[in-house]
N, C-alpha and C positions, 0 to 999 in steps of 0.2 A: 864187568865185575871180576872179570879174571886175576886180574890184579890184587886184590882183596884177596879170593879165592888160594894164591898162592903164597900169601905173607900168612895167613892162617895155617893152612894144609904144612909149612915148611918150620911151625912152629916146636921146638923140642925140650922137652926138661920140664913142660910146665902141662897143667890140667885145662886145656882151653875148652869153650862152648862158646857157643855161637846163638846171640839174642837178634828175633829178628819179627816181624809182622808178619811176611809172607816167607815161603822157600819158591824160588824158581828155578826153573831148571834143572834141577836134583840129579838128572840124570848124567847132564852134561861136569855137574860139581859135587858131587857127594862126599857128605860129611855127616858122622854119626850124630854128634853131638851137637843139637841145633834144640834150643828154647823158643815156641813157639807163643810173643805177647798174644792171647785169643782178645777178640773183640768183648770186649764188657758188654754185658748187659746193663743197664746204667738206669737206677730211680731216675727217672725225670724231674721231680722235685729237688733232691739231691743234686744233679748235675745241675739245672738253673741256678741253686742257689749256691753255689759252688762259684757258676761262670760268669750268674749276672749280681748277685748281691755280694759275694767275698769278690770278685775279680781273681781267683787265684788261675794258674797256670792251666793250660791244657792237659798237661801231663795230668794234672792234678785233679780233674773235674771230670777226666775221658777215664780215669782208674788207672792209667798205666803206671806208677809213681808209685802205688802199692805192691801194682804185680811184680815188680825191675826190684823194689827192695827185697820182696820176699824170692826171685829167682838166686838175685845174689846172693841171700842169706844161704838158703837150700844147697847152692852150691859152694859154701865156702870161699867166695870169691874176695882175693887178696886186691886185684887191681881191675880197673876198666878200660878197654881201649874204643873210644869211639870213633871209627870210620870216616866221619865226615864230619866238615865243620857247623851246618846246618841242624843234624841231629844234635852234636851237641849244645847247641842255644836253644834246643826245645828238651833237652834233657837237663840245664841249666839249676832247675829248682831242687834237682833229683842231686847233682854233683856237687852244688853249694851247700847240702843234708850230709851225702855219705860222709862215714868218717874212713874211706878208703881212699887210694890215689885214683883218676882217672886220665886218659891222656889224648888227645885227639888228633886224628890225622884227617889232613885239607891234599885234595886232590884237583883241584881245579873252579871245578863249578860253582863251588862251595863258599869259595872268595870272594865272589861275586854278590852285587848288591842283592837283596832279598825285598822286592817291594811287597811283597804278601804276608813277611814276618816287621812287623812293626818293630823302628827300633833295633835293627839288625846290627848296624854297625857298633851299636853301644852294646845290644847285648855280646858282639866278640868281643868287644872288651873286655867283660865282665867274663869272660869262660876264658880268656887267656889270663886274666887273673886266679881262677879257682882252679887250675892245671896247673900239676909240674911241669908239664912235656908239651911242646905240642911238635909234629913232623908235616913236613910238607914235602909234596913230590919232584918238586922241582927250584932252583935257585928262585927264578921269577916268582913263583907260589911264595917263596921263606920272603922274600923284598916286597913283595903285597900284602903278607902278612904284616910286615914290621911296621910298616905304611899306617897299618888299621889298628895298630899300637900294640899289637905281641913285642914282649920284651926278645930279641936276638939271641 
């Protein structure tokens, strides 16, 4: 994650933080400003009827989709840049809501078919439609993208 690590850290002019599930390493990467999603405590009634009678999203049914709005809000946050291309089709329902930009950057793996997330390839679709921006690391990456139908 070095790489991450120093497109963050080399960031200037702007108020950035850093949304994340877990910190690792901290020592090896330290950064002040790190939002930490905690794991929800989650009614189990709530969450079933969430996951098995609405069918709504994960984000939506795990509570994280509340917590990302109201961190955003807290912080005044103008744009979002999500990291990888996987989070963002699991952050999908959250991006297609905000009424902010968000932008997402594909690093390799990410391209890659996803047989655990159902629907994978459609959903890039749908999140290179809901993005102004997307970046990718490398030529090959930007020609796999285009491939899976990101607009050029």
């Amino acid at each position: 994650m070095l790489h991450i690590y120093r497109q963050v850290k080399a960031l200037r002019g702007v108020d950035t933080f850093v949304v994340t599930k877990e910190v690792q390493n901290p020592e090896r990467f330290p950064f002040n400003n790190i939002e930490i999603i905690p794991k929800r405590r989650t009614n189990l009634l709530v969450h079933g009827w969430l996951k098995f009678v609405e069918r709504r999203p994960p984000i939506v049914y795990r509570g994280e989709y509340q917590t990302l709005d109201s961190l955003l809000e807290r912080h005044g946050a103008d744009l979002m840049h999500i990291y990888f291309g996987h989070t963002g089709v699991h952050l999908l329902p959250f991006i297609e809501q905000w009424d902010k930009p968000c932008v997402v950057s594909f690093h390799g793996a990410d391209v890659a078919h996803k047989p655990e997330i159902k629907d994978y390839p459609a959903k890039l679709r749908r999140l290179f439609n809901a993005v102004p921006l997307v970046f990718a690391r490398s030529q090959s990456l930007v020609d796999r993208l285009v491939h899976l139908g990101c607009p050029p």
